[in-house]
N, C-alpha and C positions, 0 to 999 in steps of 0.2 A: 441589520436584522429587522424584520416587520415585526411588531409585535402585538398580537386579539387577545385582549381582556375580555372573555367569554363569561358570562353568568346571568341567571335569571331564579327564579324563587326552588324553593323545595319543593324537586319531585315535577319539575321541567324537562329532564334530560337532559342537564347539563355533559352527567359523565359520558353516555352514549354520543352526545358532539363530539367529543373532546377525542372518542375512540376512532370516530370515521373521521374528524381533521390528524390524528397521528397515522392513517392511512396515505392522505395527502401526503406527508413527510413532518407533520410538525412536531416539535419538540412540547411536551406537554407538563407545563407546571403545577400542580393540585395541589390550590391552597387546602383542602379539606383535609388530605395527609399528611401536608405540613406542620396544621392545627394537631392531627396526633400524635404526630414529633414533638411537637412542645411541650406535649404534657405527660412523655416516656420519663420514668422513676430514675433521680438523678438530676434530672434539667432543673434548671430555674422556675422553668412553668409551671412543673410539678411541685416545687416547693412552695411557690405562692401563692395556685390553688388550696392546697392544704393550710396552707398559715391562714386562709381568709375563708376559706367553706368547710374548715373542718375533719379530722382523721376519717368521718364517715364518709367520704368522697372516695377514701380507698378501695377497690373491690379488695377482693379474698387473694386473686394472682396479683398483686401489688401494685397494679396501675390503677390509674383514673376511671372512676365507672360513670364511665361520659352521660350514660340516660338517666342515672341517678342526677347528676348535674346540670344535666342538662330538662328532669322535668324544675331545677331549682330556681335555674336563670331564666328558663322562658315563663316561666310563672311570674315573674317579679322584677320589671323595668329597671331597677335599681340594680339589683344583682349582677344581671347582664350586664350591666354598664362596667361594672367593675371587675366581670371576668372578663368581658373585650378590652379593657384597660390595661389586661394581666398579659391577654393573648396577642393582641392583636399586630400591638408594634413588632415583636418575636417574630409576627408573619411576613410582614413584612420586608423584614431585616433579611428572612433567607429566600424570598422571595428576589430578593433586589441581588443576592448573591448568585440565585442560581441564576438570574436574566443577563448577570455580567460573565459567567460561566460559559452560559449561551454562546454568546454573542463571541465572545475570545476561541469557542473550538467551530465558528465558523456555521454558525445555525441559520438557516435562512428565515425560517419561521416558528416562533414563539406563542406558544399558547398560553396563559395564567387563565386557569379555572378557579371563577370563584364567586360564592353568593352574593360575598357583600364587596363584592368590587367595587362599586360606586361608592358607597360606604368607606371604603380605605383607600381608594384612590384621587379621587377630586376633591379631597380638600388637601392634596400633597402640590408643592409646588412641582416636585419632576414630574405633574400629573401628562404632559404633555409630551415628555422629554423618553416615559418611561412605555405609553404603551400608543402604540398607533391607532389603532380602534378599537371599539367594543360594540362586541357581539351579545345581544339578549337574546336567550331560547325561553318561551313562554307556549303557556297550556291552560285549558279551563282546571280550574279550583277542584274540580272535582274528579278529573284524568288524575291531576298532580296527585291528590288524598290516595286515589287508589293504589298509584304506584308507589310511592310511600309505606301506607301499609303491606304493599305486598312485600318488599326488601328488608322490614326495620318489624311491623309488629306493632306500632303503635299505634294506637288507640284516634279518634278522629280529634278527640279533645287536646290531645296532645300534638298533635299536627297543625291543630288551628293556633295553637300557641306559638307553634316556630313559624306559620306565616306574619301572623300580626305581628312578632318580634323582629319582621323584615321590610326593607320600603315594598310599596306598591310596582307594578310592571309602570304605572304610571310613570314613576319618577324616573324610573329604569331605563323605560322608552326616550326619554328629553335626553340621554347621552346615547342613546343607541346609532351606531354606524351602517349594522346590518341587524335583521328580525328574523328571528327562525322560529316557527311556527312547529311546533311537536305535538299536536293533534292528531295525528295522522297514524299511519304505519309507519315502518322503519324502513320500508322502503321509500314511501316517500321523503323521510327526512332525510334519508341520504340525497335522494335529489337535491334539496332544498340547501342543503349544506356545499353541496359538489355548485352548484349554479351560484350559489355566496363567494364561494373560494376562489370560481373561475373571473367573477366579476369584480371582488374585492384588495386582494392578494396579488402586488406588484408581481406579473408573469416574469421579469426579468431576474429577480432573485434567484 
């Protein structure tokens, strides 16, 4: 099984990739809804949220009110650090179940979407073992703000806080395998995606 660790900053197009490579045939892993698996009323995640940020973290329908928590964590380095401490490994764990899942019903191609890929992948020894390449999708700062705001609402202040709380495309770029530029239209990024895939992605799978 191949497997593209795809990700790049908030409000890239990460999930629009991920839509037009599940067109290819790939099987598509979302770390972002795994993250709100974790934290469904009952889990573990949810319990250690609450034991460490407090009964006010609960909305009113009894789950996690992820923007309340999340204006807490990107506001304050520390924080974060210890609700990705809470979260993170959790992500991982079913991340690495569903890529053996994969792989056992016969999957040719694997996709794991996710921001902080680099972040949770390269300091894992199966960092090699577990994904074949990685794919960054990147936009100007200020494409990304818009579309952001247009799906979510918030505020530019608050956007600027879940950027700086993420590495740079710098860093992003030093593991990148392939670049997908999302600047554009949607039709060209399906080009750009379709001409990645054709060049990338062992045709013999």
């Amino acid at each position: 099984m191949f497997v593209i660790g795809l990700t790049g900053g908030i409000g890239t197009g990460k999930s629009e990739v991920s839509r037009i490579l599940r067109g290819f045939g790939a099987e598509i892993i979302d770390t972002d809804q795994i993250g709100h698996d974790v934290y469904l009323p009952g889990t573990a995640g949810f319990r250690e949220v609450v034991e460490n940020f407090g009964d006010e973290m609960v909305a009113a329908d009894g789950t996690i009110d992820r923007h309340k928590l999340g204006g807490i964590v990107f506001a304050d380095p520390q924080r974060l650090r210890l609700l990705n401490a809470i979260v993170h490994p959790q992500i991982q764990e079913r991340v690495d179940r569903k890529l053996i899942a994969a792989e056992n019903m016969g999957v040719h191609v694997t996709v794991v979407e996710s921001a902080l890929l680099v972040e949770l992948y390269t300091s894992r020894e199966t960092w090699a073992n577990t994904i074949n390449e990685v794919w960054v999708v990147t936009a100007q700062q200020k494409t990304a703000i818009s579309r952001v705001q247009e799906r979510s609402g918030l505020d530019e202040g608050a956007i600027y806080a879940r950027i700086r709380s993420q590495i740079t495309d710098g860093k992003r770029l030093k593991h990148a395998d392939g670049v997908i530029d999302n600047n554009g239209t949607l039709g060209e990024l399906r080009n750009t995606v379709a001409a990645l895939w054709k060049k990338r992605v062992p045709q013999s799978l």
